[in-house]
N, C-alpha and C positions, 0 to 999 in steps of 0.2 A: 607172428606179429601180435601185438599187444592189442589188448582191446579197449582197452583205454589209458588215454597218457594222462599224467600229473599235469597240472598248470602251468606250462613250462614261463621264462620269461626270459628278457634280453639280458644274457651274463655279462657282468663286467669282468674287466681283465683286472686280475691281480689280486683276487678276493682273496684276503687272508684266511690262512686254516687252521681249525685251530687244536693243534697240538700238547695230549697232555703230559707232567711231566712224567719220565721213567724213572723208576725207583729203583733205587743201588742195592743190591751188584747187578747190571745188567750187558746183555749183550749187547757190544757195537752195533748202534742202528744201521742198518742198510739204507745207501742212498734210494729215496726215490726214484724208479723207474722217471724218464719223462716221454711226454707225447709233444713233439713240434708239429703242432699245426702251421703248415706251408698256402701261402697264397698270395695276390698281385693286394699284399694291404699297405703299401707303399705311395698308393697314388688313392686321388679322389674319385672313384667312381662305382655308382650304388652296387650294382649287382657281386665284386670282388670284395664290399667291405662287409655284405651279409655274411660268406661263406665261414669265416671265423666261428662268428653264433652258431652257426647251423650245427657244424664241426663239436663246439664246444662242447651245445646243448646234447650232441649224440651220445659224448661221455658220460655227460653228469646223469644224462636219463639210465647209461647202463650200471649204475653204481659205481662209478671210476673218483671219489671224491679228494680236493687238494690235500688229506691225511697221504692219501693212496699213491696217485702220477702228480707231477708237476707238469702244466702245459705250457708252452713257449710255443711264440706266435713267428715264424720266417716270412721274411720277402727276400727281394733281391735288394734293398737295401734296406736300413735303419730308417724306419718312422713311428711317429706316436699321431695317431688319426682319432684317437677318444673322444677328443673335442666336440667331431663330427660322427660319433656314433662308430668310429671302428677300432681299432686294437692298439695296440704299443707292439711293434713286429721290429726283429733282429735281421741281421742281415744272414740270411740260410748258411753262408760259406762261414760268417764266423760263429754262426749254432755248432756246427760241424765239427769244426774243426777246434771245438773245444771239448773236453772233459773224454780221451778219446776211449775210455775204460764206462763211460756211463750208457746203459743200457737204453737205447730211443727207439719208440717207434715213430715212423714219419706218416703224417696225413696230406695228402695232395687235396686240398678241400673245394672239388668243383674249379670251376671253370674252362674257358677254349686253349686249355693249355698241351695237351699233346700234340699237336704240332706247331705249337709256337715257338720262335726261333730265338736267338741271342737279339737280334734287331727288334725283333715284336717287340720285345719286354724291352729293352732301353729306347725304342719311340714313342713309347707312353712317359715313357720319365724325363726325356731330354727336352728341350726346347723346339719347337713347332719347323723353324727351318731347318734343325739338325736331322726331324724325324724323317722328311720328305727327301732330305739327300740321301740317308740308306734305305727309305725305300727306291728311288731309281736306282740307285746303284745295285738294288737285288733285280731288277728290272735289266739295266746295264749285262747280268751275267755274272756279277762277282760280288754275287752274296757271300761266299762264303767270309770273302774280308771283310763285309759288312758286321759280320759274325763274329768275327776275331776280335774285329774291331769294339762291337758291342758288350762283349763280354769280357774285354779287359776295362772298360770303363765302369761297368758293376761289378769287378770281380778282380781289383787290380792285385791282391795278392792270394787267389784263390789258389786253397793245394789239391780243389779236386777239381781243373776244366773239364767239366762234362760237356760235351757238346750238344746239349739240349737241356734247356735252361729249369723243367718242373720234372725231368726223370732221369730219375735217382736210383741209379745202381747199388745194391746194398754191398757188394763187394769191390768197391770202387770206393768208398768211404772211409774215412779214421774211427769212426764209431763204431759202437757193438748196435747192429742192428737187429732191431725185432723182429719188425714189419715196415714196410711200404705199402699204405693203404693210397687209392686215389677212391675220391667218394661224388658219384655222380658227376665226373669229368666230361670234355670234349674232345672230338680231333674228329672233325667229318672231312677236312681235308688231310691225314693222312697220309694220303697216296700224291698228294703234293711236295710232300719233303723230297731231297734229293736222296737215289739209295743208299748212299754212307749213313745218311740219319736217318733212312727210314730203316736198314736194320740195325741201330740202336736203340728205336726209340724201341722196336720189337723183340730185342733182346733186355732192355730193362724194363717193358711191360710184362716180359714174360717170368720175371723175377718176382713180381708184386704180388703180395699176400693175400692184398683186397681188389678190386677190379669195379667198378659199377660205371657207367656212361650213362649220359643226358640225351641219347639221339639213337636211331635207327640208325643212320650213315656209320656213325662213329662201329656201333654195335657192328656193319658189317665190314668194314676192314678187320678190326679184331679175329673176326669168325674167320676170315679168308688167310689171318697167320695163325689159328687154330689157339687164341690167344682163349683161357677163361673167363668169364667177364659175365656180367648180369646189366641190363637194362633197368633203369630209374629215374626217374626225373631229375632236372636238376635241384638243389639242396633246398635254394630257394623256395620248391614248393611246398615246403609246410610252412612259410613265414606265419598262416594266423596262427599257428600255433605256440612262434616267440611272439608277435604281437597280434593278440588275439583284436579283433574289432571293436569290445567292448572295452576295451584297455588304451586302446589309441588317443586316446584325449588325454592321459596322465602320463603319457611320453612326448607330449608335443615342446617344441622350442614354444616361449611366450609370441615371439614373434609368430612363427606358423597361426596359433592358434587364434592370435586376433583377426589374423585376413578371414581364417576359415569363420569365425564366430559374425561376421562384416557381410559373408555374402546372402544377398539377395532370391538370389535364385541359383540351380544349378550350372553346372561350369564343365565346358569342353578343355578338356589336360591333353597339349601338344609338346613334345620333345622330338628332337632329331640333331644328330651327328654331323656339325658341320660338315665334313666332309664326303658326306651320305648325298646330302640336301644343297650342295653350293649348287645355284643355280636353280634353284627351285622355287627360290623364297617367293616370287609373285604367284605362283601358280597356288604353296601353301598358305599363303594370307586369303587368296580369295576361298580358294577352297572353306578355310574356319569361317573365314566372315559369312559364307552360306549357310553349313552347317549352325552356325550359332540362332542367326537369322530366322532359320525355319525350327527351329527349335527351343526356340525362348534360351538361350543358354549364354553364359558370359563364355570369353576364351581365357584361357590360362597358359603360359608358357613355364615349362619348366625343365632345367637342366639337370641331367643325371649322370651325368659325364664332365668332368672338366680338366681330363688328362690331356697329355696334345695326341693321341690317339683316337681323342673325341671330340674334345671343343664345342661343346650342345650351346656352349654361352655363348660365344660367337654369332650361329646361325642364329640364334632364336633373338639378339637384338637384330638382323637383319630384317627375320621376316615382323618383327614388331615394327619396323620403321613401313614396312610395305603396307600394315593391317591401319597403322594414320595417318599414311597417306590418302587409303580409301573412307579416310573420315571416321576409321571404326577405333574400338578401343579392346588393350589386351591389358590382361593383368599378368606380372611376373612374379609369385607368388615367391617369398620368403623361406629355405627351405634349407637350412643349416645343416644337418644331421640325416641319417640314414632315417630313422623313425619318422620325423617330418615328410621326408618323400613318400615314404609307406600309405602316411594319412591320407595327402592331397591325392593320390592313385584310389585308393581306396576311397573317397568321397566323391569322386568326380562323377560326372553323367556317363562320360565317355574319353579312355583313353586312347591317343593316337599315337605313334612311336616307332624309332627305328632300333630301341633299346631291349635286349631280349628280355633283361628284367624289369625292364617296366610294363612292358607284355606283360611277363609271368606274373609280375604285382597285381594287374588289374587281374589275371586267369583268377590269382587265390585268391583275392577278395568277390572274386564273379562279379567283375565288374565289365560293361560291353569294350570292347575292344577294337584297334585297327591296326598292325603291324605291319609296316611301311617299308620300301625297299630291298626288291629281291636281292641285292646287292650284299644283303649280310646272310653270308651262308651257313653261318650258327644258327640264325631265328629260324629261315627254314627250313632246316633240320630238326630241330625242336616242334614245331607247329603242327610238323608231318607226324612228330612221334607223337605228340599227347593233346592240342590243341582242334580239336573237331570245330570248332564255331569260327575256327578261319581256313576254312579250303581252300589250298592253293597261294596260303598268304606267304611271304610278305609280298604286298601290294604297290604297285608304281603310285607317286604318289600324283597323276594324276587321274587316279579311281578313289582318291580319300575323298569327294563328297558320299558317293555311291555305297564305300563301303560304310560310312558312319550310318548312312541311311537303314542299309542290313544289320549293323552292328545294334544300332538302338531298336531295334524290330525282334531282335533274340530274346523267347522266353526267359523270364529270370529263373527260371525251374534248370532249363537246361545248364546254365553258365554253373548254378549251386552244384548241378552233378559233375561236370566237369571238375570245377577246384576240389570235389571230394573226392574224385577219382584219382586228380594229383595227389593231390594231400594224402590218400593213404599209401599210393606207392611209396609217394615220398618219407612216411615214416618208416616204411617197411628197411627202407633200404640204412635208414639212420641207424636201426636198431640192430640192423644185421653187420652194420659198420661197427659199432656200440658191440657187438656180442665176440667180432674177430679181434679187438682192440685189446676186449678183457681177455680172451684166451690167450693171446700173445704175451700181454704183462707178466700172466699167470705162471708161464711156462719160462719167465727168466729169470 
């Protein structure tokens, strides 16, 4: 591991390279090797549009510069999220299934995507009633049509049906494959899939070149198919390292930065998954309206999710209409862009949330924390691996006055050792990603 890293910073996509000219008589240049960075950067929501950067930054730190690979960003389909701080991403089947003689290595970059199903991924993307009918319908028994179904509507002339939407068989594919790296992934429910996908998802994890997981769970199904694999955080946690603390204020939207330059005093930051939290909202209005109250603190609501898989907008004008009823007042904080979210996470007094990344936002910047709803079996899994200052979390949210109480009571000594505890696994694991990348290039 490196002992110290360069200044890294948030890459944009597309940075020209600048190539000089070759002078005649010369050999045919050989196409650039490329690297498709694979991930959910198809839809708006913070923790999936990080993984890009993380991914990026892995190469550029290993010496891999646009002279050298060409990188190209997949989802499951065609979008440009730049606007808001994330990628310009292709649709993977037709990365694939073009240029089928070009040498690619593929990066699976983080996320709950090993056992995520054809349904998962198109009920983030489709419309709010379409998501809820194939989830009963997997409910119902007849997932696997849900399946079929989901992945001919992203995938309607795909020439590779893989039956599991982020793993990627290299001999199953049109291209000349290098490598198949997944880099600080999930699947603590793996032993959830039905066993037709769980020995595939086992036969093309056991293909994969690089291996690294976010969780202890995840880590022990692997162990029990005797799969290779290494433990590391998720990608996210070097974020200060693309946005360092001292840097934050020169990536802010104008907007952001006026609310944040406006406040008064410090600010309790709440998010939650409509679908986490229906039915909660009076109990989390009073709940903030306490915490604020005993604590001198304004409340802030913010959405970090706005796929129909999350809907944090939804819930949080709910529980806003519950916080003035009781005569209180919430601010909805301005929050365009990935870097904007970062900030407000990182300034607040204390974050609350049912969002693993915004957990881990507040982990890296060590800022106090409250991780809500045993219900999401990622953050639990997560918390258990590397989060010490929440045992036992995520928390039913009716213990968020209780736990904010313990949360704002954490030495600020321990939360700093914490996020450098992440943070170093976290580069280790970038760099050993960064080091199989370049050998694999090297070798085609």
């Amino acid at each position: 591991m490196r002992s110290s890293l360069p200044a890294p910073r948030m890459l944009s996509v597309g940075e020209p390279g600048r190539l000089g000219r070759c002078p005649a008589p010369a050999p045919k240049a050989r196409r650039r090797p490329r690297v498709v960075i694979a991930g959910a950067f198809d839809r708006f929501n913070y923790g999936d549009l990080l993984f890009a950067h993380t991914a990026t930054a892995a190469l550029r730190e290993a010496g891999l510069s646009e002279a050298e690979v060409e990188i190209q960003y997949g989802a499951l389909r065609d979008a440009d999220l730049r606007s808001v701080g994330g990628v310009e991403a292709f649709s993977l089947d037709s990365i694939l299934a073009g240029a089928p003689k070009r040498p690619t290595a593929l990066v699976v970059a983080g996320g709950e995507v090993l056992h995520a199903r054809w349904t998962d991924a198109y009920s983030a993307l489709t419309s709010a009633p379409q998501a809820i009918a194939l989830k009963v319908a997997h409910r119902l028994g007849v997932g696997s049509l849900a399946d079929r179904y989901s992945r001919r509507a992203l995938c309607p002339v795909s020439t590779n049906p893989r039956p599991l939407p982020w793993i990627l068989e290299p001999s199953t594919l049109q291209v000349e494959i290098l490598t198949v790296a997944y880099a600080g992934v999930g699947g603590c429910r793996l032993d959830q899939l039905p066993p037709p996908l769980r020995q595939r998802a086992r036969r093309g994890l056991g293909a994969a070149g690089y291996l690294s997981v976010r969780d202890a769970a995840t880590a022990e199904h692997l162990k029990r198919w005797q799969l290779p694999h290494s433990l590391a955080p998720d990608p996210a946690g070097r974020l200060t390292d693309l946005l360092p603390p001292n840097r934050l204020s020169s990536r802010l939207s104008p907007a952001t930065a006026r609310w944040l330059e406006h406040r008064q005093r410090g600010y309790l930051l709440f998010q939650a998954s409509r679908y986490l939290a229906w039915g909660h909202e009076q109990q989390i209005a009073d709940s903030l309206l306490a915490i604020a109250h005993g604590q001198g603190l304004d409340i802030a609501l913010l959405a970090l999710g706005r796929a129909s898989a999350h809907e944090d907008d939804h819930l949080l004008r709910r529980v806003a209409a519950k916080i003035r009823s009781r005569g209180g007042i919430c601010h909805q904080p301005p929050a365009p862009a990935v870097a904007d979210i970062a900030a407000l996470i990182a300034g607040s007094a204390l974050y609350a949330g049912t969002s693993l990344h915004g957990n881990l936002t507040a982990l890296a910047y060590a800022r106090p924390r409250v991780a809500l709803s045993p219900r999401v079996h990622k953050l639990t899994a997560f918390l258990a691996s590397w989060d010490p200052a929440q045992p036992g979390g995520p928390y039913p949210f009716s213990e968020l006055t209780d736990r904010a109480q313990r949360a704002l009571a954490q030495e600020p000594g321990r939360l700093q050792a914490i996020a450098q505890s992440v943070r170093d696994a976290a580069r280790a694991d970038a760099g050993a990603l960064g080091e199989h990348l370049v050998a694999a290039l090297a070798a085609s």
